[in-house]
N, C-alpha and C positions, 0 to 999 in steps of 0.2 A: 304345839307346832314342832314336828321334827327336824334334824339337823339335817345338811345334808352333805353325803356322803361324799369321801375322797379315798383317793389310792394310794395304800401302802407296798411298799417293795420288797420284797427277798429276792436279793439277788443271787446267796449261793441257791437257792431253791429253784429259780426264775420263775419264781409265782408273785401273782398280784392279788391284794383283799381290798374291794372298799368297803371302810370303817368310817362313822362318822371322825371328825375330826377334833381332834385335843391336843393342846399344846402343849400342858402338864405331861401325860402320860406316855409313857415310851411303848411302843408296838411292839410284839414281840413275832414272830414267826410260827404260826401254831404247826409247823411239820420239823424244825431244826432250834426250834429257841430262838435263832439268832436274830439282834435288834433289825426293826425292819424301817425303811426311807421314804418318807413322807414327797411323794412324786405330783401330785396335783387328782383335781378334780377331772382334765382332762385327757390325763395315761391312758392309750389303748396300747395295752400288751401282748406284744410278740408270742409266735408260739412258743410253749416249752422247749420245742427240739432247735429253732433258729438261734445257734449258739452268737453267729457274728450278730444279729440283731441285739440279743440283751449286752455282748460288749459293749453296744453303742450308748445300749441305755443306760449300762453303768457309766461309762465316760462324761457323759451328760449330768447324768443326777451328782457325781463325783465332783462334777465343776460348779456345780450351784444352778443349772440350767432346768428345773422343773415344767411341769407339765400344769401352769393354773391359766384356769380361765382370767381372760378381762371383761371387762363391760364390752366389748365393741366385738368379741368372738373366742376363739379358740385362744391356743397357747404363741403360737407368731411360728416360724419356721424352724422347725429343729432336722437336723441330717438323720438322712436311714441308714446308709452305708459305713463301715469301718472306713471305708476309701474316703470319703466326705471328713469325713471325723479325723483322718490323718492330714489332710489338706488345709483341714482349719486348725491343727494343731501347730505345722510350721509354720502358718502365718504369724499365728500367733506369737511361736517364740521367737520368729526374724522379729518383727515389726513392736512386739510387748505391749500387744492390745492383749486386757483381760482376757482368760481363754472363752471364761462364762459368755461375755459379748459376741466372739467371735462368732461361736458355736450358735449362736440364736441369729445370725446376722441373715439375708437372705443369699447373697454371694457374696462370695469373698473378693477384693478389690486386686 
């Protein structure tokens, strides 16, 4: 029976690979070397040239906020916008809810 597969991240690259998944072994980036981010089962990745998109993405995987499935569907609401992603980040530092929480919340209060 095979594994099944999840998405690794380069972010200076702004590529994505899915690799089965292992928790031992560290991904490496096969165009740059550099170590790559274990983003979920359910990453669908921006294009290469949509710069403000992968900031988002890095923002996101940077807070702990990944892309895994649950039993019940997808990953829950993550922002697309830098705009989104700057509105949840001053909530969060007014208010000192986790950024990770915020960021997955569906609006912001």
């Amino acid at each position: 029976m095979s594994h099944a597969k999840t998405s690794y991240v380069c972010l200076p690259c702004r590529s994505s690979y899915k690799q089965p998944y292992d928790r031992q072994r560290e991904r490496r980036c096969p165009r740059c070397a550099a170590p790559m981010i274990h983003a979920g089962s359910a990453f669908a990745a921006p294009r290469r040239r949509d710069v403000a998109a992968w900031r988002t993405v890095s923002v996101l995987l940077h807070a702990g906020a990944g892309f895994h499935k649950s039993c019940c569907g997808g990953p829950g609401y993550r922002p697309r916008s830098l705009r989104e992603v700057r509105e949840r980040l001053t909530y969060a530092r007014r208010s000192g809810v986790p950024l990770v929480r915020v960021l997955t919340w569906d609006e912001v209060p």
